[in-house]
DRENFI-452681 format. One record per residue: residue in one letter; x, y, z of N, C-alpha, C in turn. Coordinates in steps of 0.1 Angstrom, whole numbers, padded with zeros to 4 digits, always signed. Example, Ala and Ser with C-alpha at 12.3 -4.5 7.8 and 13.67 -1.06 7.14 Angstrom:
BEGIN
a+0132-0057+0078+0123-0045+0078+0132-0033+0078s+0128-0022+0071+0137-0011+0071+0129+0000+0079
***
This chain:
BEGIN
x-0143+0044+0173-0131+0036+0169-0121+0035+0181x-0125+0041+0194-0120+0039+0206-0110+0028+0203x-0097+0025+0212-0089+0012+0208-0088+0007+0197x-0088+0009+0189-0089-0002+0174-0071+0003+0168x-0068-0006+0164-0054-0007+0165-0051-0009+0148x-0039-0005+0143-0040-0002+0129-0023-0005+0127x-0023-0016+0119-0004-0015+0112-0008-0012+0095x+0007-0001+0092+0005+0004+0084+0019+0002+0077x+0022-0004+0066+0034-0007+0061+0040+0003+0052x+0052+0006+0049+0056+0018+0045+0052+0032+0051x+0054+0030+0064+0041+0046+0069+0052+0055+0075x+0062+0051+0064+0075+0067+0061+0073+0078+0058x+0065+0073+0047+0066+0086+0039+0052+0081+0027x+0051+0092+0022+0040+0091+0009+0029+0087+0016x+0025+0077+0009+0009+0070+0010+0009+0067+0029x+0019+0063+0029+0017+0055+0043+0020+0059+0053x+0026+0073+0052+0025+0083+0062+0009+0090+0062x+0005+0094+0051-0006+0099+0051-0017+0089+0061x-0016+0076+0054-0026+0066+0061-0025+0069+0072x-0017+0067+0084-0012+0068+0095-0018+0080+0103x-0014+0089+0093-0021+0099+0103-0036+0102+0104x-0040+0101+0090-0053+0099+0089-0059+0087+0097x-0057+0079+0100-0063+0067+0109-0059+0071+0123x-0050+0075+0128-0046+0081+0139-0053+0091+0140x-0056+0102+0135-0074+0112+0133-0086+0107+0140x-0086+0094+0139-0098+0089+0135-0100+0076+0146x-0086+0080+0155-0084+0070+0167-0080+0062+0170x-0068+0057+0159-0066+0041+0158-0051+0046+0166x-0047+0040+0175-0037+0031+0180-0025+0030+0161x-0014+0032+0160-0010+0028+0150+0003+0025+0149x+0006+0013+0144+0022+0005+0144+0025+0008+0127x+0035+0017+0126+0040+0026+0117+0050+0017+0114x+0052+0011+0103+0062-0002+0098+0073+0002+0085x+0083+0001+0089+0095+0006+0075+0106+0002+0076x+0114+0006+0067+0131+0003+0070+0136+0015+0074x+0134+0027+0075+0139+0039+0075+0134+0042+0093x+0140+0042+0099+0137+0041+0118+0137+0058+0119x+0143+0069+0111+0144+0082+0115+0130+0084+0109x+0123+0080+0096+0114+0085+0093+0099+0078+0098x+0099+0070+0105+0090+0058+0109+0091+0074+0126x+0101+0074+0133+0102+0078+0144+0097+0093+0142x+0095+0098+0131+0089+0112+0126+0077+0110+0128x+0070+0094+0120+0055+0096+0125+0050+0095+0133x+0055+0088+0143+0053+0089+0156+0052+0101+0163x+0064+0109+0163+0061+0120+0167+0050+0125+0162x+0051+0128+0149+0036+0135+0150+0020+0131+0152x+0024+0119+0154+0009+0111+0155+0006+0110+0173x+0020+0117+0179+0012+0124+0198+0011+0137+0197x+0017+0144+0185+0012+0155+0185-0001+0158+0183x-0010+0144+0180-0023+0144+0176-0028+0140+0188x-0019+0136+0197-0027+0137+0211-0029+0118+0206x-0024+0114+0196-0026+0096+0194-0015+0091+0199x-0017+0074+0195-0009+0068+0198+0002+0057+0188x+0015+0057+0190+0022+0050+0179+0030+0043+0180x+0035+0033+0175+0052+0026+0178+0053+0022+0167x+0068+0026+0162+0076+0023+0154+0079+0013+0153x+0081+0002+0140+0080-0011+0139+0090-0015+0127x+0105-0021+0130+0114-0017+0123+0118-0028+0116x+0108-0031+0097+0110-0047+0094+0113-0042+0081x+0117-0056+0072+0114-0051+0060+0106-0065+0055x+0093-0057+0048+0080-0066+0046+0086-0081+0039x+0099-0084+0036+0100-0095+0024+0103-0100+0036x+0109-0101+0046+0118-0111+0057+0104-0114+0066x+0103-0128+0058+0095-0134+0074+0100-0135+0086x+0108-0133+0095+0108-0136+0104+0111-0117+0109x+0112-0107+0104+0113-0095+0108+0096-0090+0108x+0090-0094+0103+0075-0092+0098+0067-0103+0108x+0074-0113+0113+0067-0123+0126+0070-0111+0140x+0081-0109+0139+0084-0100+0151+0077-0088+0149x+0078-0084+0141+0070-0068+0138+0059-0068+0145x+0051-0078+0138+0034-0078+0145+0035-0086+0161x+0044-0091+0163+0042-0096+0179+0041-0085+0184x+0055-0076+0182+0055-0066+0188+0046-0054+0192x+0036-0054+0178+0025-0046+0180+0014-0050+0187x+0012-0065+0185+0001-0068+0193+0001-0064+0208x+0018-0072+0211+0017-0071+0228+0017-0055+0231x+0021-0048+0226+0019-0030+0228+0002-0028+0233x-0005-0031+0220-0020-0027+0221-0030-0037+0225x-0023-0051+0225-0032-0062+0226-0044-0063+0216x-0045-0056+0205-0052-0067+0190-0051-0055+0180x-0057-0061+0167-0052-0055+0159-0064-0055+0145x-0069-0045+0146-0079-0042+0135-0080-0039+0121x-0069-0034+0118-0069-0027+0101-0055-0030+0101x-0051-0038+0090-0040-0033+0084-0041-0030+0067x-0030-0019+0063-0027-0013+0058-0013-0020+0050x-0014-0023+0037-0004-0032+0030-0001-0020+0022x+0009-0017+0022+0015-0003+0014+0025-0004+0006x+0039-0008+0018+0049-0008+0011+0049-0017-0001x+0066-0009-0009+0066-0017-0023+0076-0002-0031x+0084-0010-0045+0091-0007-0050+0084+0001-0064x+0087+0008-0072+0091+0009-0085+0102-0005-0090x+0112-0005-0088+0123-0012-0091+0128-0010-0103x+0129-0022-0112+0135-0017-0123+0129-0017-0136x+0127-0007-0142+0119-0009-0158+0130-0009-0168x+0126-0014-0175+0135-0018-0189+0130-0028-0198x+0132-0028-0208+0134-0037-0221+0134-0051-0214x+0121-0062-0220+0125-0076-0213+0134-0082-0217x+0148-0079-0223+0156-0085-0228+0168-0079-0222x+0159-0068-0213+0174-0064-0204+0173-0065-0190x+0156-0064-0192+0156-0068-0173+0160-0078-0163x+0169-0079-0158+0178-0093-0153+0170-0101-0144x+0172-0116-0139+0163-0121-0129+0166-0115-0121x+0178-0108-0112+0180-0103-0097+0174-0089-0094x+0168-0081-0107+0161-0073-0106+0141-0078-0104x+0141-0085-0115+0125-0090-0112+0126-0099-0101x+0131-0105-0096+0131-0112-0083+0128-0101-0072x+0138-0090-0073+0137-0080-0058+0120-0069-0061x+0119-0070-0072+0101-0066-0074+0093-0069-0068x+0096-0083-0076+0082-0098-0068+0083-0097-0054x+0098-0097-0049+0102-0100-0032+0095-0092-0021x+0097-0078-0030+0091-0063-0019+0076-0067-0021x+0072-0063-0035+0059-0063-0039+0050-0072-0037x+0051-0084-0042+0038-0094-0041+0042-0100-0025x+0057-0109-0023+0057-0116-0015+0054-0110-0002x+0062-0097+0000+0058-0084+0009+0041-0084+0013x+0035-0083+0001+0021-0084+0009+0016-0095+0013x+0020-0109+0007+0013-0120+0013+0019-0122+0025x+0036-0119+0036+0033-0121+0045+0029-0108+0053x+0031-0095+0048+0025-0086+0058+0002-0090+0061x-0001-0097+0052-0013-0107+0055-0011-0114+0061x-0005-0127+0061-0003-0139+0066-0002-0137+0082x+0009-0127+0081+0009-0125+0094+0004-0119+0103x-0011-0113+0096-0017-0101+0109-0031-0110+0107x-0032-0117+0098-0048-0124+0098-0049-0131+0113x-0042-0139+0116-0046-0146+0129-0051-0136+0139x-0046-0122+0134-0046-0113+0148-0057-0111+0148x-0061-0104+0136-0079-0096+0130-0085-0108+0134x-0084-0122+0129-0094-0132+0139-0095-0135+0152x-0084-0131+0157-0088-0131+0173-0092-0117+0174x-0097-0108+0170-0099-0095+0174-0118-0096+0166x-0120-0110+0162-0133-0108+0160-0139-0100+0144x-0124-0098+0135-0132-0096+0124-0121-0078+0122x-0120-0072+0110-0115-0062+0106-0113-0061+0089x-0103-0048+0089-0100-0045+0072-0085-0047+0068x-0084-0046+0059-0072-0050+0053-0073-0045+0037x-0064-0030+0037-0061-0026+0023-0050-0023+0019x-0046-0032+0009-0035-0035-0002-0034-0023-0007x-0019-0014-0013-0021-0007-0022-0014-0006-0030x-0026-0006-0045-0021-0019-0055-0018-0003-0063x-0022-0005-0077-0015+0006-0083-0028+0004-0099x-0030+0017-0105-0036+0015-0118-0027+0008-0126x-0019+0010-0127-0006-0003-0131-0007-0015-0129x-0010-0020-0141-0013-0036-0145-0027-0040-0140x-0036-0031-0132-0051-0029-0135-0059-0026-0142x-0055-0009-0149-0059-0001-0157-0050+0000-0169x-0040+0006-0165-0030+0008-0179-0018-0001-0176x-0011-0003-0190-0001-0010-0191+0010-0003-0202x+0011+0013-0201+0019+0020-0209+0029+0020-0203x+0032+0021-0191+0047+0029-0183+0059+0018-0186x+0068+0025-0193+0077+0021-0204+0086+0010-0194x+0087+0001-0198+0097-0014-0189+0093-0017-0174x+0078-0012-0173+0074-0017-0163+0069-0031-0159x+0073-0044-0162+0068-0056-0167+0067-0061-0152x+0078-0060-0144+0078-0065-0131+0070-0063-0120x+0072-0045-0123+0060-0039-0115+0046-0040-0119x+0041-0041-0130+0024-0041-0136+0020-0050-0130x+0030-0066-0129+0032-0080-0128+0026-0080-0113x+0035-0072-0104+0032-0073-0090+0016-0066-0088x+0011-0058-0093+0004-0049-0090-0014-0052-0090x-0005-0061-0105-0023-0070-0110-0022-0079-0101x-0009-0087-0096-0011-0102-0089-0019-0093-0072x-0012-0079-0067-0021-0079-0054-0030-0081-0053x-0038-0069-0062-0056-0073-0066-0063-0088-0068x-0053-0096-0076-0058-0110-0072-0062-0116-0062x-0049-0110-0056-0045-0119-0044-0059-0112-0035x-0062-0098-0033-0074-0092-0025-0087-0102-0029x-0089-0099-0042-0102-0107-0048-0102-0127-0042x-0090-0132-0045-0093-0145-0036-0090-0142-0022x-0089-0138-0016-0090-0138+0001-0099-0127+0004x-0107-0122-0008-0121-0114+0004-0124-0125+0004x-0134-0138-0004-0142-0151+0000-0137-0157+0010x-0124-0157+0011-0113-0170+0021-0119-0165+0037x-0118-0145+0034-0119-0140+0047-0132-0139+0051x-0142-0136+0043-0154-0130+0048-0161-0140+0058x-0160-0153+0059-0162-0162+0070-0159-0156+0090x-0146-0149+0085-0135-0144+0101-0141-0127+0100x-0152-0124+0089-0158-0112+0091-0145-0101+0089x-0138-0105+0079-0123-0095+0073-0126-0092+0058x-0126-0079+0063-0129-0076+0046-0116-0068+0040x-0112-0075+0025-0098-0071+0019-0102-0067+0005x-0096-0053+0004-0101-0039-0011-0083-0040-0009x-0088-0032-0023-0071-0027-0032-0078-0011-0035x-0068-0002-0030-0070+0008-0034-0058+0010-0047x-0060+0014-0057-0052+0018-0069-0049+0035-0071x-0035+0038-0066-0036+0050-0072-0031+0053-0085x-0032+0064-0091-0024+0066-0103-0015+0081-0097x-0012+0089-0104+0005+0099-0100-0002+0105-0095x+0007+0100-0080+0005+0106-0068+0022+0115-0059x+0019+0126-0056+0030+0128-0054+0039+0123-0043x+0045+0109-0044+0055+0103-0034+0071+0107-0037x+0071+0099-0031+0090+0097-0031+0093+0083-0038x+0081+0076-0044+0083+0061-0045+0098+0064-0060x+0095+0075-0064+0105+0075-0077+0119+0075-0076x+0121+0078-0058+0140+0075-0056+0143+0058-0052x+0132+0051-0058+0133+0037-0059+0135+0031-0071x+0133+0038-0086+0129+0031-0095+0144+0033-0103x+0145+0025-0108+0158+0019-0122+0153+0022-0136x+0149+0034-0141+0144+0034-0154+0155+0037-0164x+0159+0028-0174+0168+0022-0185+0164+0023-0201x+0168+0026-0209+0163+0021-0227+0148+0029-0223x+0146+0038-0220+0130+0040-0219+0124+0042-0235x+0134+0049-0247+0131+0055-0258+0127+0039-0264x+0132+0026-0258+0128+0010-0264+0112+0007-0261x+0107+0012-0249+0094+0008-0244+0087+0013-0246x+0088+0031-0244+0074+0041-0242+0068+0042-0253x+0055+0042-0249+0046+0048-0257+0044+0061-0262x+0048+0066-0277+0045+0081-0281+0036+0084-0278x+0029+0089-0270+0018+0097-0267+0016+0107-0255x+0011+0116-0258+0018+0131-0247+0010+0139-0249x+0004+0142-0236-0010+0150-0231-0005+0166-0229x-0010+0172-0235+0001+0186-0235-0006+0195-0219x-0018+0185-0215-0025+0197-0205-0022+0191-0191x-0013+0180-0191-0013+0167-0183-0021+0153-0185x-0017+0148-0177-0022+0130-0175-0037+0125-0164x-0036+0138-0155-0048+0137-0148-0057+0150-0153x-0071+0144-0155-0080+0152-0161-0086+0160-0151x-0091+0151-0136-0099+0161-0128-0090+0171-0122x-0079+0173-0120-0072+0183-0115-0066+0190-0121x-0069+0188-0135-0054+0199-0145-0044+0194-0149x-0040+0181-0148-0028+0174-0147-0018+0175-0139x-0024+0180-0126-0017+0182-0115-0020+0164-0109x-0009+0161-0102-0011+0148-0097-0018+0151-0084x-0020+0136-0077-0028+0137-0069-0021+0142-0050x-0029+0141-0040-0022+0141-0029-0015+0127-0023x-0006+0123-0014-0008+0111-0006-0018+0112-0001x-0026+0125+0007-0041+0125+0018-0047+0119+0006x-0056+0124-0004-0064+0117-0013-0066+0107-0011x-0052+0092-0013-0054+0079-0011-0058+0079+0005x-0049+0088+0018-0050+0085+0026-0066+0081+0029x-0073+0090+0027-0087+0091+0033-0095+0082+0030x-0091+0078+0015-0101+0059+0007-0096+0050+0017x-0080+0051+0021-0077+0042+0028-0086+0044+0045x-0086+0054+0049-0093+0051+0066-0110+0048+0061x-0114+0054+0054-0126+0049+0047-0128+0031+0050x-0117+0028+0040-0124+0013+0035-0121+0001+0052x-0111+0013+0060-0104+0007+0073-0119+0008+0082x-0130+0018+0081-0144+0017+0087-0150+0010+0085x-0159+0012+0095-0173+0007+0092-0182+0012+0083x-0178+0028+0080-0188+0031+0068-0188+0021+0058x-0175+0013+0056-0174+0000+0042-0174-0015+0044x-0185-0016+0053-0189-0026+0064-0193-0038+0048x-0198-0030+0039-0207-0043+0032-0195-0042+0018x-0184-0036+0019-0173-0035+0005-0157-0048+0008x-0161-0055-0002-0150-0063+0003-0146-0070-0012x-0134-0072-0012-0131-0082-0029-0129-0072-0041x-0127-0056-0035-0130-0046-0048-0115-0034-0046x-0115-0031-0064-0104-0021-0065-0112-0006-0064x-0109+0003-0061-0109+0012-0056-0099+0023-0065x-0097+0027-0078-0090+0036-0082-0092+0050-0079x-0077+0054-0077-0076+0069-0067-0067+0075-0077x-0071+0081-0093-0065+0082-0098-0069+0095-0107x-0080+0101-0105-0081+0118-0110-0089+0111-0126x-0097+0095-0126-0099+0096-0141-0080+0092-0150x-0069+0094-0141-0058+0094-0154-0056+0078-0160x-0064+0070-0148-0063+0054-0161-0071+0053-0170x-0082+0061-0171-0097+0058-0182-0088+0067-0195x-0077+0077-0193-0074+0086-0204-0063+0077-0211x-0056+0073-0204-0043+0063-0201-0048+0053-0213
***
């Protein structure tokens, strides 16, 4: 994987720190993308302490024109661009549909869905002048698998629409030799929860409660960010040369109990 060059959105923290360094393992060149510049400049650091290479890329995925610059910027660093990594995204706000406001499901849709169509939009032309690469979304068992998590309507909303959105553009891509998977995790230990607005939950949730936990293969211990990280450098290889248009749940079994 000599030179092969990798943007990774959200690669602050959680999932997309993990990615990052795991692809950085594995030799990729990697443009580490977020709003948070101290924590983006963390992974950097430690991605030469891997003896790799990194630059911090300082956008937020909804603003097209911060996300046009983002990727210039990485290109002209490494000159092309092989894998990217669609990460970032919100919890936002769950509640009752009679309380959830438009300015709340708008800033969902904004991060979450629109977020990944231009952090696509804008790295495809690259992966085709670079002769072909991967591209993995990370979507969520949420609104795949289960649809219990109490006033999540916005979020399930965004989460099924990624996977769509992967399923019609593996055909669109497989022509430019780009192949686009959704990895799904289920509770994974992030930070994504100092994002979420959860309201009226006793109006939505579902009575039901696993006394041993929610995830079966671990004990109801949740999962790692490495876990997703490593499906993610996985489906970023060649080992998944012939996998394209498919979800990928990374979830311990907890959406089949779900």
């Amino acid at each position: 994987m000599t030179n092969r060059v990798a943007m990774i959105t959200g690669a602050g923290s959680g999932i997309g720190r993990a990615a990052a360094l795991t692809l950085a393992r594995d030799g990729y060149s990697i443009g580490a993308l977020g709003h948070s510049h101290r924590e983006l400049a963390a992974v950097v650091d430690d991605i030469a302490a891997l003896g790799g290479n990194a630059i911090a890329l300082d956008a937020d995925i909804s603003d097209e024109r911060q996300m046009e610059t983002a990727v210039s910027s990485l290109v002209d660093m490494y000159g092309r661009l092989d894998a990217v990594v669609a990460n970032a995204g919100i919890n936002g706000a769950w509640a009752p549909i009679d309380s959830l406001t438009l300015d709340e499901w708008n800033r969902t849709i904004s991060v979450n869905l629109t977020g990944t169509f231009l952090t696509i939009r804008q790295t495809v032309p690259f992966l085709k002048k670079s002769g072909g690469g991967a591209i993995i979304v990370v979507s969520s068992i949420n609104g795949t698998r289960t649809f219990t998590t109490p006033g999540a309507t916005a979020y399930t909303t965004t989460k099924a629409g990624q996977v769509a959105m992967v399923q019609q553009l593996s055909l669109e891509l497989a022509r430019h030799h780009i192949r686009i998977n959704a990895v799904c995790p289920g509770e994974i230990e992030t930070n994504i929860g100092s994002n979420t607005n959860l309201r009226q939950k006793d109006d939505t949730a579902i009575p039901v409660i696993w006394p041993e936990g929610q995830v079966p293969l671990t004990g109801g211990k949740p999962g790692r960010s490495e876990d997703v990280g490593e499906v993610i450098a996985f489906l970023a290889s060649d080992r998944s040369r012939h996998i394209t248009g498919s979800p990928i749940w990374v979830d311990g079994g907890q959406g089949l109990l779900r």
